[in-house]
C-alpha positions as CSV (number, residue, x, y, z in Angstrom):
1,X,13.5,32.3,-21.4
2,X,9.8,32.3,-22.5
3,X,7.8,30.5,-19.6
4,X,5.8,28.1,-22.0
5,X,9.1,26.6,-23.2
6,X,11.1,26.1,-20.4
7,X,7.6,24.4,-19.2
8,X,7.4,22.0,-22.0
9,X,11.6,21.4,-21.5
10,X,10.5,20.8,-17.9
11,X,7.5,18.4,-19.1
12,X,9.2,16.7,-21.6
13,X,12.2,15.8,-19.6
14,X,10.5,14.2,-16.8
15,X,7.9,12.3,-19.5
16,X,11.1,10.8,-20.9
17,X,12.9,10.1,-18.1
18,X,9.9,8.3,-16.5
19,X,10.3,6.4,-19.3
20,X,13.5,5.3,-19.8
21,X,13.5,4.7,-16.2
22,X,10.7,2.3,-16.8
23,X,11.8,0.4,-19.8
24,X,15.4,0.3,-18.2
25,X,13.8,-1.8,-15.5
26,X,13.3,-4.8,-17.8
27,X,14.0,-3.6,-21.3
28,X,12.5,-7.2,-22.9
29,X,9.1,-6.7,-20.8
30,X,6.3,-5.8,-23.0
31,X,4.2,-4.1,-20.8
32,X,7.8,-1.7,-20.2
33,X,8.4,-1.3,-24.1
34,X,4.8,-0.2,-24.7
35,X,5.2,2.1,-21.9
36,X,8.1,3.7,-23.7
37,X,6.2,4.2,-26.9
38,X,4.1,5.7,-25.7
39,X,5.9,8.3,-23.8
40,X,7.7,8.8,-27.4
41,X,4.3,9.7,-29.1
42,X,3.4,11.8,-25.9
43,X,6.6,13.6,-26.4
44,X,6.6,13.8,-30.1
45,X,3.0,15.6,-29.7
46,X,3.9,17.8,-27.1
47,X,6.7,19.0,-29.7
48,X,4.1,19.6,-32.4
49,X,1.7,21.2,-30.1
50,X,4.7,24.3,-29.4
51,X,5.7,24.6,-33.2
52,X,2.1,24.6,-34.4
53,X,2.0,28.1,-31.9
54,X,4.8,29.7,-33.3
55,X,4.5,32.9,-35.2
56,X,5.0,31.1,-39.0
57,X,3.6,31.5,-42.5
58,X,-0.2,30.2,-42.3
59,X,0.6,27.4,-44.5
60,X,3.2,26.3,-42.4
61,X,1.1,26.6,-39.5
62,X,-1.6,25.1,-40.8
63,X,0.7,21.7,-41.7
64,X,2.2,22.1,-38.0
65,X,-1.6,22.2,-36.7
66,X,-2.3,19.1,-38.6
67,X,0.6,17.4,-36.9
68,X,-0.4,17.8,-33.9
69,X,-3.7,16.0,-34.2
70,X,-1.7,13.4,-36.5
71,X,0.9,12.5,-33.4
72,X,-2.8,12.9,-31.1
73,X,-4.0,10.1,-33.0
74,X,-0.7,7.9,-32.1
75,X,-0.9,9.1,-28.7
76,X,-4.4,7.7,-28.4
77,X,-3.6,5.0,-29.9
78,X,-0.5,4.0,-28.1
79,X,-2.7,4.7,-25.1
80,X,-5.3,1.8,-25.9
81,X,-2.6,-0.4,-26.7
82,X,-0.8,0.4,-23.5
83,X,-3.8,-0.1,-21.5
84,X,-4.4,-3.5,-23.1
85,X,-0.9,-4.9,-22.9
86,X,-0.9,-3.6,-18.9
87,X,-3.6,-5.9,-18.3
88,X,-3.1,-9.2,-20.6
89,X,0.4,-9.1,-20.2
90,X,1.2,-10.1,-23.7
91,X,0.5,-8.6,-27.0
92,X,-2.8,-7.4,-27.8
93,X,-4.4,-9.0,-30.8
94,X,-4.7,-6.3,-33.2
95,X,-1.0,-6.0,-33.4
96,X,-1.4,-9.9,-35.1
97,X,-2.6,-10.9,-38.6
98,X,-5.4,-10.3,-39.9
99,X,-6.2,-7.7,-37.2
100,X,-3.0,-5.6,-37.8
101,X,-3.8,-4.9,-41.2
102,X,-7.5,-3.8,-40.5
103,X,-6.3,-1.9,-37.5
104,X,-3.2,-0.1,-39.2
105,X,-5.6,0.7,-42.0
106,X,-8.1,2.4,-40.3
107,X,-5.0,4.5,-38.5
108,X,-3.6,5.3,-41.9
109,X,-6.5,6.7,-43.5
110,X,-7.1,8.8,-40.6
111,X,-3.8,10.4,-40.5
112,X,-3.8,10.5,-44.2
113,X,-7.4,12.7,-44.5
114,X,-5.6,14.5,-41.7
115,X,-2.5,15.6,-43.4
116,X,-3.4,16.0,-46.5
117,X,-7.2,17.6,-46.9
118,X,-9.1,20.0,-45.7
119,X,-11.3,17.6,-44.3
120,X,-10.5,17.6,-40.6
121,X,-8.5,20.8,-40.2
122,X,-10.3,23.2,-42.7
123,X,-7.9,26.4,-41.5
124,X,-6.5,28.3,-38.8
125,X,-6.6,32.1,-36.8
126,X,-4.0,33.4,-35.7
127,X,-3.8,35.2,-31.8
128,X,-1.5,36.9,-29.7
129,X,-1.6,33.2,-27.8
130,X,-0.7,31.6,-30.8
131,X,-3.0,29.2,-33.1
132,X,-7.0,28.3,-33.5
133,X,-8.2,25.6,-35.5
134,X,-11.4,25.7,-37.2
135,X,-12.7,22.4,-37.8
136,X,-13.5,20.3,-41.3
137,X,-16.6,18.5,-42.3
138,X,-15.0,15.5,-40.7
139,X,-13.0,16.9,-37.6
140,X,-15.7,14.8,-35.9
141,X,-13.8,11.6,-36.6
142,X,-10.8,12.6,-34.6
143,X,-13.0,13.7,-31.5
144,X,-14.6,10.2,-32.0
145,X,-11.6,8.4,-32.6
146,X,-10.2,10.3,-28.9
147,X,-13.3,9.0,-27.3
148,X,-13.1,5.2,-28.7
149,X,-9.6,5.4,-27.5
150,X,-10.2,6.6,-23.9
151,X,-13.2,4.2,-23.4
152,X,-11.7,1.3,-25.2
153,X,-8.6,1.6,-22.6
154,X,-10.4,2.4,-19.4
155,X,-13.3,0.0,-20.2
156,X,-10.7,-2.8,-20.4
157,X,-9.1,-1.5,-17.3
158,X,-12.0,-1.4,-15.3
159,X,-12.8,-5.0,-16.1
160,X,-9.9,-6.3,-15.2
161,X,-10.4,-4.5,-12.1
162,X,-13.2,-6.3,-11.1
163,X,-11.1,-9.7,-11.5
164,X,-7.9,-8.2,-9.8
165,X,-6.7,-8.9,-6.2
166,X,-3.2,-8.0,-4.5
167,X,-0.8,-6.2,-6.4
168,X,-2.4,-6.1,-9.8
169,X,-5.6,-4.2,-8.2
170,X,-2.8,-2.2,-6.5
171,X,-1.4,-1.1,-9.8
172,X,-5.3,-0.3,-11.5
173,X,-5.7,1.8,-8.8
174,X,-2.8,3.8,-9.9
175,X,-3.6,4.0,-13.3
176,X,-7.2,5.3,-12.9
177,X,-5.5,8.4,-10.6
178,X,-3.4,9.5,-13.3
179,X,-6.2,8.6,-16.2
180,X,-8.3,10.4,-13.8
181,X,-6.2,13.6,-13.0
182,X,-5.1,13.8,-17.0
183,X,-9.1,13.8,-17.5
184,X,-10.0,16.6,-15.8
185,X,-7.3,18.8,-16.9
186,X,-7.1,18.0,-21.1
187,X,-11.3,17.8,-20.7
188,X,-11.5,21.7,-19.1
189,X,-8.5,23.1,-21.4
190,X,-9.2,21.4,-24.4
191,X,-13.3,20.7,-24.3
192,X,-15.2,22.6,-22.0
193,X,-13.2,26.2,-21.9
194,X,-13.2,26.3,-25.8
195,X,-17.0,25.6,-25.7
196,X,-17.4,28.6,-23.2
197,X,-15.2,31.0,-25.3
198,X,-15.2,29.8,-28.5
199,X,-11.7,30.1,-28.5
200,X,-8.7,27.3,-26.9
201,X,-5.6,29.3,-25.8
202,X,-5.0,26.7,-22.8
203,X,-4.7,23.6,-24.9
204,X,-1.3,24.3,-25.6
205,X,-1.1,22.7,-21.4
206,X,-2.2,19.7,-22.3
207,X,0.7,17.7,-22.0
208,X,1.3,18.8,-18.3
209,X,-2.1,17.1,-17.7
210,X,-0.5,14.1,-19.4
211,X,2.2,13.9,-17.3
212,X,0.1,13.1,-14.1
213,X,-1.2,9.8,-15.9
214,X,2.3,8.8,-16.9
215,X,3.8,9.3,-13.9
216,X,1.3,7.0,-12.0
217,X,1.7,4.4,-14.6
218,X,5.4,4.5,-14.2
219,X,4.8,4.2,-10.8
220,X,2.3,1.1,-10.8
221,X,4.9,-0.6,-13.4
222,X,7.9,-0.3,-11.2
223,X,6.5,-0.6,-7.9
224,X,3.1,-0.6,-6.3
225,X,3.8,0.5,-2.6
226,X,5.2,2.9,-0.6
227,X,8.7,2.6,-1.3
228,X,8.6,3.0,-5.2
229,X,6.7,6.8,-4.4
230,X,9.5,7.9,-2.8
231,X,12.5,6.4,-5.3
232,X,10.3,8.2,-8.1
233,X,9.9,11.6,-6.3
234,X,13.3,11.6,-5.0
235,X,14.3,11.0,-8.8
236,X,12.1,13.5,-10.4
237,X,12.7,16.0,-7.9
238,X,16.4,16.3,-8.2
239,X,15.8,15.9,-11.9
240,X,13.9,19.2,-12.7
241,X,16.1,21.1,-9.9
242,X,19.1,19.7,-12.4
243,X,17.1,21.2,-15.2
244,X,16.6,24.8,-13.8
245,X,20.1,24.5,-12.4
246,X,21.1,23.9,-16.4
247,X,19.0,26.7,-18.0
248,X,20.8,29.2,-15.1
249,X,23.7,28.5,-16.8
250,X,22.7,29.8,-20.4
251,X,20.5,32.5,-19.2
252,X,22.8,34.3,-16.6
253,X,24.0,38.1,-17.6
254,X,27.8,37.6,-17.2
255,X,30.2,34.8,-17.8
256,X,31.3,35.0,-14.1
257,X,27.4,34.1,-13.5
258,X,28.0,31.5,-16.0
259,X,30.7,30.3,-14.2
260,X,29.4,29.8,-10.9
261,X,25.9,28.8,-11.8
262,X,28.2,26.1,-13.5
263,X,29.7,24.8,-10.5
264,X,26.7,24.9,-8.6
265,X,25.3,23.0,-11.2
266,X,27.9,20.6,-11.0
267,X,28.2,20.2,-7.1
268,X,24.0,19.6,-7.2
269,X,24.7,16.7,-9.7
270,X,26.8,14.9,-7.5
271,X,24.9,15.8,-4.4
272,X,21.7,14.4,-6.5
273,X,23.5,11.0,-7.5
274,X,24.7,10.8,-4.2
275,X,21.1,11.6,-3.0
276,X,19.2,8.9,-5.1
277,X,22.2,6.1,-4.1
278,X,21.4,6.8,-0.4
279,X,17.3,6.0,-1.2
280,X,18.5,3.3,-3.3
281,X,19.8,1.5,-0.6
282,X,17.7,2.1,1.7
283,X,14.9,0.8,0.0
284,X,16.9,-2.4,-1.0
285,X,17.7,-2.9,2.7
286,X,13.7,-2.3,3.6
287,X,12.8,-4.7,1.1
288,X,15.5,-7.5,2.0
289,X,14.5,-7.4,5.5
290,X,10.8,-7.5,4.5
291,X,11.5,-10.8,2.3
292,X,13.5,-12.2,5.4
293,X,11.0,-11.2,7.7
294,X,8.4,-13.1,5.3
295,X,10.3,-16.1,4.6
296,X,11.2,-16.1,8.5
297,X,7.5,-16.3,8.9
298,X,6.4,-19.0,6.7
299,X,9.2,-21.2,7.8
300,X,7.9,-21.2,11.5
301,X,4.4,-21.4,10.4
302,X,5.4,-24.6,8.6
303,X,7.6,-25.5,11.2
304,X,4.9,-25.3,13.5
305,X,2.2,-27.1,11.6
306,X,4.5,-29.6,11.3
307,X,5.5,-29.7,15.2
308,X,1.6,-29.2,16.4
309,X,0.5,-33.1,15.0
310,X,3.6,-35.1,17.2
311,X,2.5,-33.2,19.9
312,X,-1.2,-33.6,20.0
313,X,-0.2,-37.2,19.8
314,X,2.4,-37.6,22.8
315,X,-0.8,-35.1,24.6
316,X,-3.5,-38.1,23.6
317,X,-1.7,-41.5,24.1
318,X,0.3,-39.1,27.5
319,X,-3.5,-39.1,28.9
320,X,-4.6,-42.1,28.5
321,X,-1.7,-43.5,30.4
322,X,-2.1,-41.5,32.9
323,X,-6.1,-42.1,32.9
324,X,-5.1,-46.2,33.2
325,X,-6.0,-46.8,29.7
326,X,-2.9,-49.3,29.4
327,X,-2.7,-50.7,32.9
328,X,-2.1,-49.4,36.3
329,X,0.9,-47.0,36.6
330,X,3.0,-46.6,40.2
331,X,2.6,-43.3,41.9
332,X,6.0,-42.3,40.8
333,X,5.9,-43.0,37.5
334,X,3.0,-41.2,37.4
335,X,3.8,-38.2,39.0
336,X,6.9,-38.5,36.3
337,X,4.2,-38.3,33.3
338,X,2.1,-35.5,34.4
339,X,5.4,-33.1,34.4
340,X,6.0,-34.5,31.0
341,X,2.1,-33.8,30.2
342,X,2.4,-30.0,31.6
343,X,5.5,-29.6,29.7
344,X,4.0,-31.3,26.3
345,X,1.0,-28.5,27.4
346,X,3.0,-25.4,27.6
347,X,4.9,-26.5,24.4
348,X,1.4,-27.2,22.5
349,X,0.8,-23.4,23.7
350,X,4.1,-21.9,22.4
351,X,3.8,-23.8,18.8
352,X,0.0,-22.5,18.9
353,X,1.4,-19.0,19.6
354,X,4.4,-19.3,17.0
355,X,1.3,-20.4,14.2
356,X,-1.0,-17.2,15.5
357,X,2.5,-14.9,14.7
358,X,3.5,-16.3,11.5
359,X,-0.5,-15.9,10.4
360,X,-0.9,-12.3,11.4
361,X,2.5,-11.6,9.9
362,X,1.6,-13.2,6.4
363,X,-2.0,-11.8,6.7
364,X,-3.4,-15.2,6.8
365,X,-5.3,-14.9,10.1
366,X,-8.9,-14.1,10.0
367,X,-11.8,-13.2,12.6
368,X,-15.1,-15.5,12.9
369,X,-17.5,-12.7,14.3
370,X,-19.9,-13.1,16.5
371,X,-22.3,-11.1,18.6
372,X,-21.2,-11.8,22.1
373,X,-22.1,-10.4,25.6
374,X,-18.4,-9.5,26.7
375,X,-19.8,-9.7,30.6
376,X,-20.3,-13.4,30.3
377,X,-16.9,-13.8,28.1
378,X,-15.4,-12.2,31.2
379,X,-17.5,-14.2,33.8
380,X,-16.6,-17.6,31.9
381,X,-13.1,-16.7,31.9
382,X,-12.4,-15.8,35.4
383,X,-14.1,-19.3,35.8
384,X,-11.2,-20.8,34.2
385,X,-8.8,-19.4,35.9
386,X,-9.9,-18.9,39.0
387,X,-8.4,-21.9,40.6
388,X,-4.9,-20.6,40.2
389,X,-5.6,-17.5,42.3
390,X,-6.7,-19.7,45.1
391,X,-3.5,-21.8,44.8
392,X,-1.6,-18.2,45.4
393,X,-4.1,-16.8,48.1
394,X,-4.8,-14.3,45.4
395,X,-8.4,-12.6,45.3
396,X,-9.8,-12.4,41.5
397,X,-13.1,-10.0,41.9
398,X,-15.3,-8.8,38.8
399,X,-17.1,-5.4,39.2
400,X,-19.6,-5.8,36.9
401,X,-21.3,-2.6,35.3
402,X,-24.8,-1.8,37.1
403,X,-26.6,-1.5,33.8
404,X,-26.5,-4.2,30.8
405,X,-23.9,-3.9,28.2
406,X,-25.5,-4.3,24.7
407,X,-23.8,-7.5,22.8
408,X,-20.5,-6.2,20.7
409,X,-19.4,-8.4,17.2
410,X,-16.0,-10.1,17.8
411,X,-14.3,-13.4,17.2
412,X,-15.3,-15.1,20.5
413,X,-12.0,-16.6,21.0
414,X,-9.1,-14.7,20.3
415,X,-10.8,-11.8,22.7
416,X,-11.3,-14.6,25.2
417,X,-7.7,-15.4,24.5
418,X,-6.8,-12.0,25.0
419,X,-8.5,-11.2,28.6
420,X,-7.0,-14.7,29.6
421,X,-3.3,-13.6,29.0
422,X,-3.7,-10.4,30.9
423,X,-5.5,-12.2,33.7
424,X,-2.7,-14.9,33.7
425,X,0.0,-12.6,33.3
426,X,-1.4,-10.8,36.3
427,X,-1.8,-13.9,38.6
428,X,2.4,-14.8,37.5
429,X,3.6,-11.4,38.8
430,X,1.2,-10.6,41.7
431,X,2.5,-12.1,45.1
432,X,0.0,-10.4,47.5
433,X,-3.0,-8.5,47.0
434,X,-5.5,-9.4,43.8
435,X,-6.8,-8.7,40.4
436,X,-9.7,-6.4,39.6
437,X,-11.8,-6.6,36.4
438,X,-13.9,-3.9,35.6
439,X,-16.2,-2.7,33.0
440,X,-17.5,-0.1,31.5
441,X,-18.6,2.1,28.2
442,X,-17.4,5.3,27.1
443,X,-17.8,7.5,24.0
444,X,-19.4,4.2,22.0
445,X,-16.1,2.4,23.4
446,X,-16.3,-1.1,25.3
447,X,-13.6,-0.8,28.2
448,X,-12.2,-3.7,29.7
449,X,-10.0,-3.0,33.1
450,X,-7.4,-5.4,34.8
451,X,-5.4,-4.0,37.5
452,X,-3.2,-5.8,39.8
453,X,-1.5,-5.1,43.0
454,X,1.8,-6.8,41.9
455,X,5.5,-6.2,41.0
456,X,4.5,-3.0,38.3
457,X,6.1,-1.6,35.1
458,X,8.8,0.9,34.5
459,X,8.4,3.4,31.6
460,X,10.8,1.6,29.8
461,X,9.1,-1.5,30.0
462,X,5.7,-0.2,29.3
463,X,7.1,1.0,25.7
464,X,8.5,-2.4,24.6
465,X,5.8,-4.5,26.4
466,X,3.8,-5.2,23.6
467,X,5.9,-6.1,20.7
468,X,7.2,-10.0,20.1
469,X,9.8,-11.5,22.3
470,X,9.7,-8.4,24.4
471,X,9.8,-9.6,28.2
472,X,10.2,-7.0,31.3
473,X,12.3,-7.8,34.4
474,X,9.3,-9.5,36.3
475,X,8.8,-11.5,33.3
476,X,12.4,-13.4,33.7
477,X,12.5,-13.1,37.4
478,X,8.5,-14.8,37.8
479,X,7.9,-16.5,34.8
480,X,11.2,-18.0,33.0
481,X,9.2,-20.3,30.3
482,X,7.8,-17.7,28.7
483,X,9.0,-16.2,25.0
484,X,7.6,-12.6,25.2
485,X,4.6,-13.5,22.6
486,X,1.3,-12.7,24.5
487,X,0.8,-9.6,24.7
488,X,2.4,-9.2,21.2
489,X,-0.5,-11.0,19.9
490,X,-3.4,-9.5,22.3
491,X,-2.0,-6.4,20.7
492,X,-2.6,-8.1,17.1
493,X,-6.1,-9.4,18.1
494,X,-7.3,-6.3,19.5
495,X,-6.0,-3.9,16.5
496,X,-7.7,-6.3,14.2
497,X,-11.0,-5.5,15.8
498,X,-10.4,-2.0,15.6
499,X,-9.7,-1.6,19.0
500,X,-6.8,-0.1,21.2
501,X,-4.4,-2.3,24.2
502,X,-2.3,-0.5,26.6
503,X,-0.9,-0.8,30.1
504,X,-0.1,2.2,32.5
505,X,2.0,1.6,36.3
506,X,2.8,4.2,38.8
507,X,6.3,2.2,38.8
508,X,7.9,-0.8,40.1
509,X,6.2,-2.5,43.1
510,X,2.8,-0.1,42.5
511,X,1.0,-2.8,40.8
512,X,0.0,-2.1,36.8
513,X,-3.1,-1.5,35.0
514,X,-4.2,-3.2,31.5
515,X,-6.6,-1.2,29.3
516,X,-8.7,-3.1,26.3
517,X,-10.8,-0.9,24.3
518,X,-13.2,-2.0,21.9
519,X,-15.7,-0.4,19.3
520,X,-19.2,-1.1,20.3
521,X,-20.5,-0.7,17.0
522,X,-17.7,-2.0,14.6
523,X,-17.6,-3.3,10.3
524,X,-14.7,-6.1,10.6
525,X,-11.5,-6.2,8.9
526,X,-9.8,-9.2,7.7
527,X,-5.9,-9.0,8.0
């Protein structure tokens, strides 16, 4: 079989079934049923563009010629109307009285001067590669007609662009990558190698060109992210293996060739179907989990807005009571109310940490940036804590670095929030011995160290110790009210300034060591 046809079987098949997979998604969707017509004029000039090549009488050649710029000016135009139904989501205005008239007028007398005169076409060589035309007095109007067409399209794209956000600037992005890679290709085969040579023998590969644009549009149409690439490539894939699987069957030698390219054929469809299910379902399970795992999130992010105002409340009118606000208060009762207090405290904590999750999750929490000295962060927030060591006969030392650190930008709080935890978390599951801070600067990297000589990590727990609700052995033995949230989000708060979190233990009862690293120079990243 000659190459150029199985190439424009190969072409055609996956323009159409890009296609039909696309207006099969939602057959009454406009932006779909544009789509599909204009994969139809794609295809029906890609048809043209092989029978204007074909050895045949010159007169017949020259009307097959013709054709192809005819179904070149429905491709362009079905193009611009494409591009402008994509982006208003409706139908475009020129397809509505008067416009349509003006518009379909124009279109007709183009095609008609095309067909039927000399005018644009004026005749045709003939080579061993098939077909040249030799432009008319007016060929100019269809070149001109091309360029309106690309610029009227990607003009409109590009201002919509500017006004997208989310998903929609998702799915512009996709469409100028396969505008962009069509470009390239149909502008050096069809423009710029015929102005070198005079002659255009690879403009008959224009439509593979095409096919780069129309699969990225099909792409942006059906899904935007990651999991809609591989559905489509899974799908085309198995469908052009099913296609040279097919044209084995017709070109083998022998009908015992026949035969068993058959049944291969036939065991690959299955295995395909089979194939695409499997992704299928996959993909749907991704996705369900993603809209649980979203919906989980804003329900404890309303929850907890909702819980945070009761409890700032019962933490106000708690302390005044206890301050003697409302009277004097025995001993015992008193006692009694400060155990409430510290347990309204530690709840005000776990709803604040509950908010912090559900925010990074929905990609709702954002840095305020500042340029802080992290030695007196540090400094401040040893002061803090210090007082708890003491109550554990714990030593808390600093080693401060013997030249001055240059100021880094970070949000102030949630790396203040950070170092805390790890500190706290260290005075919990140390019994004897200390904590050490140190730091230092390496390879434009801020280094903060916290190493304890308490009850260490395993390998195991070192792997799961910084996701959410992940809590080591120490954790329940030491510490019983906590959730396993902390170092999730020090992890969170740290990777949104670019830096790295990590912990490292010679094993159980050897004491661990906590590693924050942060980018001394840094351009911050909202999440």
């Amino acid at each position: 079989m000659d190459f150029y046809i199985f190439f424009l079987v190969v072409i055609n098949f996956i323009n159409f079934f890009l296609g039909f997979l696309v207006w099969q998604k939602d057959k009454k969707n406009i932006i779909n049923k544009s789509f599909w017509i204009f994969i139809c004029c794609v295809i029906l000039w890609t048809i043209s563009l092989y029978i204007s090549d074909l050895p045949l009488q010159a007169s017949h050649a020259l009307f097959w010629n013709k054709l192809t710029l005819t179904s070149g000016l429905l491709f362009a135009s079905s193009f611009v109307y494409f591009c402008f139904v994509f982006v208003q989501k409706k139908r475009f205005i020129i397809l509505k009285p008067p416009f349509s008239f003006i518009t379909l007028s124009l279109l007709f007398f183009l095609i008609s001067i095309t067909l039927f005169t000399n005018l644009i076409v004026a005749r045709i060589e003939f080579f061993e590669w098939g077909t040249n035309i030799i432009p008319g007095k007016l060929y100019f109007l269809v070149g001109g007609f091309y360029l309106l067409a690309a610029i009227l399209g990607l003009g409109n794209l590009i201002l919509k662009y500017k006004k997208s956000t989310g998903v929609e600037k998702n799915q512009i992005q996709y469409l100028f990558l396969g505008f962009l890679l069509a470009s390239i290709g149909i502008l050096t085969t069809n423009l710029i190698q015929p102005a070198i040579t005079g002659t255009n023998p690879y403009a008959k590969y224009g439509p593979f060109f095409v096919t780069f644009f129309i699969f990225f549009t099909a792409l942006a149409i059906t899904r935007y992210h990651l999991f809609g690439i591989e559905v489509i490539l899974t799908e085309v894939l198995v469908g052009v293996i099913g296609i040279l699987l097919l044209i084995q069957i017709f070109v083998a030698p022998t009908i015992t060739w026949k035969i068993v390219n058959g049944i291969i054929f036939l065991l690959f469809c299955i295995f395909g179907y089979l194939l695409i299910r499997g992704v299928f379902r996959e993909i749907r399970r991704r996705e369900e989990l993603e809209r649980i795992s979203r919906a989980k999130s804003e329900f404890i992010s309303i929850t907890s807005h909702q819980l945070r105002t009761p409890l700032t409340a019962i933490k106000g009118y708690l302390s005044m009571v206890l301050e003697g606000s409302y009277g004097e208060i025995s001993e015992r009762v008193k006692k009694v109310l400060e155990k409430v207090y510290q347990s309204n405290e530690r709840l005000i904590k776990l709803v604040n940490s509950f908010l912090n999750v559900s925010k990074i999750e929905l990609g709702r929490e954002e840095l305020k940036l500042e340029e802080v000295s992290i030695e007196d962060l540090i400094s401040e927030t040893i002061s803090e804590i210090e007082i708890e060591t003491k109550k554990k006969n714990l030593y808390l030392n600093f080693e401060k670095p013997k030249i001055s650190l240059p100021k880094i930008l970070i949000d102030r709080g949630r790396i203040k929030e950070v170092i805390l935890n790890l500190i706290d978390n260290a005075i919990k599951y140390t019994q004897e011995g200390g904590i050490t801070v140190k730091l230092k600067t390496q390879n434009s990297k801020l280094k903060i160290i916290i190493s304890d000589t308490g009850e260490g990590l395993t390998k195991e727990e070192i792997s799961k110790l910084f996701e959410s609700f992940s809590r080591g052995t120490a954790g329940t033995k030491f510490w019983t009210e906590g959730v396993g949230l902390g170092l999730y989000l020090a992890r969170k708060f740290v990777e949104m300034h670019k830096g790295k979190i990590w912990a490292e233990s010679e094993g159980k009862g050897k004491g661990s060591t906590f590693y924050i690293e942060l980018p001394i120079k840094q351009v911050i990243i909202k999440k």
